[in-house]
N, C-alpha and C positions, 0 to 999 in steps of 0.2 A: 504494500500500500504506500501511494506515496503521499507525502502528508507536509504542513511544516507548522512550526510554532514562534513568535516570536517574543523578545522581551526589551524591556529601555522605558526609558521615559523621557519625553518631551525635551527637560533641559538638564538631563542627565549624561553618566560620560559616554552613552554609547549607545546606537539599536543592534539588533541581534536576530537574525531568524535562522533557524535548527530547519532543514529541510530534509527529512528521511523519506529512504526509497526510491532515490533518484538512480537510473540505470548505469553503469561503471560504460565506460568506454565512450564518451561523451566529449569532446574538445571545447573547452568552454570559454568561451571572449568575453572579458571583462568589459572592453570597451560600449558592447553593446548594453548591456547592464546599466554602465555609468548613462550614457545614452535616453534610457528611459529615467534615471532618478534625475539629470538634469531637464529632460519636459515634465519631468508630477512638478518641479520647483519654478517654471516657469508658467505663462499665461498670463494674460491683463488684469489685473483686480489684484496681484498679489500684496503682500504687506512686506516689511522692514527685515521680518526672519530670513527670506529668500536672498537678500542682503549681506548678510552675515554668514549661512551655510554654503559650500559647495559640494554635495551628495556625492559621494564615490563608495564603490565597495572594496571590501577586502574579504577573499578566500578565506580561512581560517584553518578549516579542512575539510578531506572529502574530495582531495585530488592530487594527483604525482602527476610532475611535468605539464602541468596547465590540464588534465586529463581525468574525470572522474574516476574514481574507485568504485563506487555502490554504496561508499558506507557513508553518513550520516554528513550533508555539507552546512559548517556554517556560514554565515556570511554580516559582513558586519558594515555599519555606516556611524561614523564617526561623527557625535553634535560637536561644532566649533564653539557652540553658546551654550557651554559646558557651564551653569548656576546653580545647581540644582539648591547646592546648601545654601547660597546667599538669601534665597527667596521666601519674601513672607508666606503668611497663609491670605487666605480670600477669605471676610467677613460674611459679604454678603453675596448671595450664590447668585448666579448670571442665568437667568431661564435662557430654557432651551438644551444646558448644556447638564451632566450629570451633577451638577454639584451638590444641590440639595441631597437628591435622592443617595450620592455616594456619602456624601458627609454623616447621614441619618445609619445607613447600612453598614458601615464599619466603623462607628461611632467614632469618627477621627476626624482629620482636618480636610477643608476643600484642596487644598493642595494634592494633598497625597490621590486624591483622585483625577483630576484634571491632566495631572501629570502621565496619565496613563492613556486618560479616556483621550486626550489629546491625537486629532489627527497626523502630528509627527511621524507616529507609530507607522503609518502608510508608507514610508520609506523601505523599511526591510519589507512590506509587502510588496509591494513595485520589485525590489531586487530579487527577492524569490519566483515573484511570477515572471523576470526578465529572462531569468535562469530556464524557466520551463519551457519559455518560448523558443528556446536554442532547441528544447527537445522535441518543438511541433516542428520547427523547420525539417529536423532531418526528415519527420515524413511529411512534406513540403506542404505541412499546416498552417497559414499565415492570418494573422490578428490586428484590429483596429480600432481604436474607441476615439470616439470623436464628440462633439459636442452638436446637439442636434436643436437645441432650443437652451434659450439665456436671459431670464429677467422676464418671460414673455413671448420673447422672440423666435419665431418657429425659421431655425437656418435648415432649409434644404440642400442634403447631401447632393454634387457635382456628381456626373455620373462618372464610371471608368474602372479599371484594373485596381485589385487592392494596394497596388504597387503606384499607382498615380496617385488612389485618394492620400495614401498615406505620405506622399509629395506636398498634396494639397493643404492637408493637416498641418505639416509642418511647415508652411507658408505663412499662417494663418495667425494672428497676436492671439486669436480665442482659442484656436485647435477645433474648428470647424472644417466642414469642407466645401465653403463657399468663401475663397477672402474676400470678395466684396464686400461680405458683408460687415467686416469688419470693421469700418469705422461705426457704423453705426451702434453697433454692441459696443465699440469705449464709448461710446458720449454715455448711452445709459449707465455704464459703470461709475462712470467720472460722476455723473448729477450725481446716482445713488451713494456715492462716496463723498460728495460736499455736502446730504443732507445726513452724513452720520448713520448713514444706513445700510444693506449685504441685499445679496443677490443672489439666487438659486438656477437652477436647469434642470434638463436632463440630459442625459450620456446615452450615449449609444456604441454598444462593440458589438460586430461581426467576425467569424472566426471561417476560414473557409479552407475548403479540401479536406473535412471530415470525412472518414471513411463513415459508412453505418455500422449501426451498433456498440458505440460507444455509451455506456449507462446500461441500464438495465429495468425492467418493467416488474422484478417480483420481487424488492420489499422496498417500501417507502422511503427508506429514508438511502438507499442506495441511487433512486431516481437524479438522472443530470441535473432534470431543471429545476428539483427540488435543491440539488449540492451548489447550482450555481446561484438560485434565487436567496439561500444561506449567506455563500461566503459574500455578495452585494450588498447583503443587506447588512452585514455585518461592520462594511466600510462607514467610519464616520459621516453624519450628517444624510445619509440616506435612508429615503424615509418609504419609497416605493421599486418595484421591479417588475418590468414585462418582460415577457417573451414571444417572440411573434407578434400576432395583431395586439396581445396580451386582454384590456379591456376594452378595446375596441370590438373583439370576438363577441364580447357578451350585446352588443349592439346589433349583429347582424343577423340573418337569419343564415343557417347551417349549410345553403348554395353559395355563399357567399362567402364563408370562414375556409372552409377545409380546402386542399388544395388537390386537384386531379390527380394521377397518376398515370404516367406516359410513359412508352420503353420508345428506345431508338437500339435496333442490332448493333448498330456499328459503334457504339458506345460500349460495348459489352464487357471491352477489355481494360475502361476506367477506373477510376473511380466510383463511379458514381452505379457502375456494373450494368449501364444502360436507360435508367430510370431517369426520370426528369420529373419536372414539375413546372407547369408556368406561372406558378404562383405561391411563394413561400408565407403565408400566413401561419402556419404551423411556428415559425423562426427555426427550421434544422433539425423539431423535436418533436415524436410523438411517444406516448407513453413511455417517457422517460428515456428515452435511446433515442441517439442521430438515425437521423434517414437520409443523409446524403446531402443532402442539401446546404447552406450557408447557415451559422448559427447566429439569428439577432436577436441580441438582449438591451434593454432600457432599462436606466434606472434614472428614478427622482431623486435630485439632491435639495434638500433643503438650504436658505440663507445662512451664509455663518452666524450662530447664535451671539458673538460678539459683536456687541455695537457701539460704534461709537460715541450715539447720543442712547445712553443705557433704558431699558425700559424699569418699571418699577419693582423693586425686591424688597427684602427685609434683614435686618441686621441679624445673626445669629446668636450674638451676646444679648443685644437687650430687645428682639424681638421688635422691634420699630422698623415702623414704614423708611427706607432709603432709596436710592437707584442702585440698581449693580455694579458691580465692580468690574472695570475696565482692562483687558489688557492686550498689547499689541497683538493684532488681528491683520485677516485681508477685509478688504470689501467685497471679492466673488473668486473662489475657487472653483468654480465651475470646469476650466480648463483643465485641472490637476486630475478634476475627481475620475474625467475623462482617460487618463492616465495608469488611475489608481482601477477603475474597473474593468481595464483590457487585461490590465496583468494579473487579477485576481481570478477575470474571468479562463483565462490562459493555464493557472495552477490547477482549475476545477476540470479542463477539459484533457490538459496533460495526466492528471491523476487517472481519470479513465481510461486515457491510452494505456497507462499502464496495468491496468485493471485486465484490461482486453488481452493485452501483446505479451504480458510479462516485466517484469524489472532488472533482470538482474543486469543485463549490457545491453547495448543499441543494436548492435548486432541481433544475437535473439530476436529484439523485438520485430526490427525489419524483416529478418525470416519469416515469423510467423504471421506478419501482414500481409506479407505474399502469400504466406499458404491458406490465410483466410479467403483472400480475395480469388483467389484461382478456384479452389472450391466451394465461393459463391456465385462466382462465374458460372457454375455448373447447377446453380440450386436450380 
């Protein structure tokens, strides 16, 4: 099973995620890695932190000569704004964010919680899932999140190769895949940022050149779109997740939602083992396993709960009406979150790869993708 876990705090010496199960015989480029943790720290709307950090990882172990082992890799990101002991505690809890509820639940300090529940943490997730996406390439699996709407604003994806839009992505000051529209999404940011206020979206990742049957349909909590709609929601400040039409489905009637099924012979020796579809509403998923198809997930992110001009709280010492307590923030991470759920979404579909193929080397697994695929060729 492949799996990861991480640890750190916010303005602590250090992030940390333990990734087990990853397959030996793997060649692994850092550079790509750093690559993604400097776009989560970039995007328009960010704050003063992004300033201060320059996100790089380091190996720890889990590989000989740049070269996976199989056994447990960690991987680590370095905080520059190493405070952790300087820092007071927060009096007064800031809604929206964990403070109250962690302060009450471990009878301790705002601090000690904030510190954790702090989207920081999203750094080793970004390098853990950068790490897995090396392991979709080899079987020429490729990923993209992008920002699909911002403050409002519904940006429509450019058409083309996952390989343009993700050109176009990184063109883009939002991480959309329309730059025109870009000026228009900073003036919003800018106003929302001179009236002391945050800005939410949604994100959108497609994963594509799924083989089928990835996940599995016979227990619940084994299902993809269940493990991917988990680890999304589990990213900071996201508060919804679709898949496919998601709730748009429930809107239509069932000619409408589900998507035909078509064979072409001469596809037979694909991927895809000949099957088509001219209509992916499904997003890549039915009962919990790929069907071939492109996998697209949405999630909502909510505004950053820190605000500039604070909403109303209460003091924890004497229980009195105050505002919340302030502390440096973005105005819209929108951009990042887009970042933070390609690569989350990429840890959730690589773990199935190796659910299907095996873990021990890349080798094996590519074997036995072939010999899947040859004798479903023949199904």
């Amino acid at each position: 099973m492949l799996r990861y876990w991480t640890a750190g705090e916010s303005h602590g010496k250090t992030l940390l995620a333990l990734v087990d199960g990853f397959p030996a015989g793997l060649a692994i480029e850092t550079d790509s890695i750093d690559a993604d943790l400097k776009r989560r720290q970039g995007g328009y709307g960010r704050g003063g932190r992004q300033k201060i950090e320059t996100d790089t990882v380091e190996v720890l172990t889990g590989i000989w000569q740049n070269v996976t082992l199989g056994s447990p890799i960690a991987l680590q990101v370095i905080n520059k704004d190493f405070k952790l002991e300087r820092l007071k505690d927060l009096d007064r809890p800031r809604p929206g964010h964990g403070d109250l509820t962690g302060a009450i639940k471990y009878l301790g300090s705002i601090r000690g919680v904030l510190e954790r529940a702090s989207a920081r943490e999203t750094a080793v997730r970004v390098a853990a899932g950068a790490l897995a996406k090396q392991l979709l390439v080899a079987f020429d699996i490729h990923c993209i999140g992008f920002v699909a709407e911002l403050g409002g604003i519904a940006i429509e994806p450019q058409p083309g190769t996952i390989s343009e839009q993700l050109q176009l992505r990184d063109e883009s000051e939002i991480y959309s895949l329309d730059p025109s529209r870009d000026d228009e999404v900073k003036q919003l940011i800018d106003e929302t940022g001179e009236a002391g206020d945050t800005l939410g979206g949604v994100l959108e990742v497609r994963v594509e050149g799924l083989p089928f049957g990835l996940g599995t349909h016979a227990q619940w909590d084994r299902k993809l779109d269940g493990r991917i709609a988990q680890a999304v929601m589990a990213v900071q400040a996201i508060k919804g997740v679709e898949i496919g039409l998601g709730f748009e489905a429930a809107r239509r009637p069932g000619s409408k939602v589900h998507d035909p099924i078509l064979y072409d012979e001469s596809q037979k020796d694909t991927n895809t083992l000949g099957y088509s579809r001219p209509t992916n509403n499904a997003g890549g998923l039915e009962a919990g396993m790929t069907n071939g198809q492109p996998l697209v997930v949405r999630a909502a992110k909510k505004p950053i709960s820190t605000l500039r001009k604070p909403l109303e709280s209460i003091n924890l010492e004497t229980k009195e009406a105050e505002l919340a307590n302030y502390e440096r923030s973005d105005v819209c991470a929108v951009s990042a979150a887009g970042i933070i759920i390609e690569n989350v979404v990429a840890f959730e579909v690589a773990t199935a790869l190796v659910e299907k193929f095996g873990n021990d080397s890349i080798q094996e697994m590519l074997a036995r993708r072939d010999l899947f695929l040859s004798m479903a060729q023949e199904r």
